[in-house]
C-alpha positions as CSV (number, residue, x, y, z in Angstrom):
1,X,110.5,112.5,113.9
2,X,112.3,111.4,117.4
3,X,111.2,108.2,118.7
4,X,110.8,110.0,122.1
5,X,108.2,112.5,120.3
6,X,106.3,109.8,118.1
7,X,105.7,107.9,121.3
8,X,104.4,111.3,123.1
9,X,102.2,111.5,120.2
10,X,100.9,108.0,120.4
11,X,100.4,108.0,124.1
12,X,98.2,111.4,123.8
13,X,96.4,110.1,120.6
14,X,95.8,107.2,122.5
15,X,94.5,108.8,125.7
16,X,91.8,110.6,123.8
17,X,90.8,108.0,121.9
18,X,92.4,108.5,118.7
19,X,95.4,107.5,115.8
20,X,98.3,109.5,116.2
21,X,97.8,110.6,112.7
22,X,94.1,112.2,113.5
23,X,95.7,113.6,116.5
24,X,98.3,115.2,114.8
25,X,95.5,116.5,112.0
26,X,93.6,117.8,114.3
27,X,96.3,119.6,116.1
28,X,97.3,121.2,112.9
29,X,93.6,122.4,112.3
30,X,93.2,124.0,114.9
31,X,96.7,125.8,114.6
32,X,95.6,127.0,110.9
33,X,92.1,128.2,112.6
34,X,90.0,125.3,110.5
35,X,87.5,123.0,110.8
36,X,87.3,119.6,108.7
37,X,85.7,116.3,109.7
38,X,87.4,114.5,107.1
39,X,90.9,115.5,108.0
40,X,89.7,115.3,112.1
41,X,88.5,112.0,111.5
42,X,90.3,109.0,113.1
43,X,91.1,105.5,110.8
44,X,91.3,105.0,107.4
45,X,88.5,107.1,104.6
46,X,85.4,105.0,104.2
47,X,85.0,104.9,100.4
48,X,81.5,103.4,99.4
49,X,81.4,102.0,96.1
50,X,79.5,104.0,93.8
51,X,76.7,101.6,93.1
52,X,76.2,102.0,96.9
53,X,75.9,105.3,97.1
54,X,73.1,105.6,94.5
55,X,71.4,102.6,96.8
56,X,71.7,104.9,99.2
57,X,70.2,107.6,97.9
58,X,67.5,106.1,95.9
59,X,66.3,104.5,99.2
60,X,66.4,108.7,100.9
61,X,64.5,109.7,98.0
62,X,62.1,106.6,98.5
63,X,61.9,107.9,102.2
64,X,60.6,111.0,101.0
65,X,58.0,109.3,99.1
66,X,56.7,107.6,102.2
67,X,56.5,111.0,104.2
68,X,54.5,112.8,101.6
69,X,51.9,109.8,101.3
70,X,51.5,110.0,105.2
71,X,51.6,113.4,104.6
72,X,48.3,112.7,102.2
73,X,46.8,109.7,104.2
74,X,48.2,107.3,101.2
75,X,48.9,104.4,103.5
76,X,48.7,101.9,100.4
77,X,51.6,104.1,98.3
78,X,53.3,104.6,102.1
79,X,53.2,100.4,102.4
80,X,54.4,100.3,98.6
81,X,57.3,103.0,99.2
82,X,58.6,101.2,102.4
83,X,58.7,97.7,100.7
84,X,60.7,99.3,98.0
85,X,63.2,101.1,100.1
86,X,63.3,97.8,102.3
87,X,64.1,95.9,99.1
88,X,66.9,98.3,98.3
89,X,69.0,98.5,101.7
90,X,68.4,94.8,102.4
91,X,70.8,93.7,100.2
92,X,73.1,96.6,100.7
93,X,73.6,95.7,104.6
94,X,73.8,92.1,103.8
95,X,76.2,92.8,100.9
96,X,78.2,95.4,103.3
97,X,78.6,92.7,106.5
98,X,80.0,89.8,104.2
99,X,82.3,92.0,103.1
100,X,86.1,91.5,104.8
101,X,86.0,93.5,108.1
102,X,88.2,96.2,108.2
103,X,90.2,95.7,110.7
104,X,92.0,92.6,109.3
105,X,93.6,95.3,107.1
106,X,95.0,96.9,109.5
């Protein structure tokens, strides 16, 4: 690729906000009539560790628990289904912001 034509591409990535590789994948999406959010996205792939994404969704499933005891009036099982889904992202967000940022990578 040109210098001349990477910088175009930077300058109209930048303009709207993006990395001159999303703008480029998104340019190319539309060209093959497609939609994708992970190849539209803009940065590097978030990968969540695994153990987080069962967190995660142990703590949805919990949710669900609390709606159907509100759902029933259960406000003692509602109580006991938030403090358990409060005890599993707690230490997920704490865990997740002393993590490295991100951006240092970069």
């Amino acid at each position: 690729m040109s210098r001349a034509l990477n910088g175009a591409i930077a300058d109209r990535a930048a303009h709207e906000g993006l990395t001159a590789g999303a703008w480029v994948r998104r340019l190319l999406l539309e060209k093959v009539e497609m939609q994708s959010g992970a190849d539209s996205r803009s940065g590097r792939p978030v990968r969540r560790p695994d153990e987080d994404a069962a967190a995660i969704s142990a703590a949805i499933r919990e949710l669900a628990a609390v709606n159907a005891a509100i759902s029933m009036k259960d406000l003692p099982a509602a109580r006991m289904s938030l403090t358990t889904v409060r005890e599993i992202l707690i230490p997920l967000v704490i865990r997740e912001a002393r993590r490295p940022s991100r951006e240092a990578d970069r």
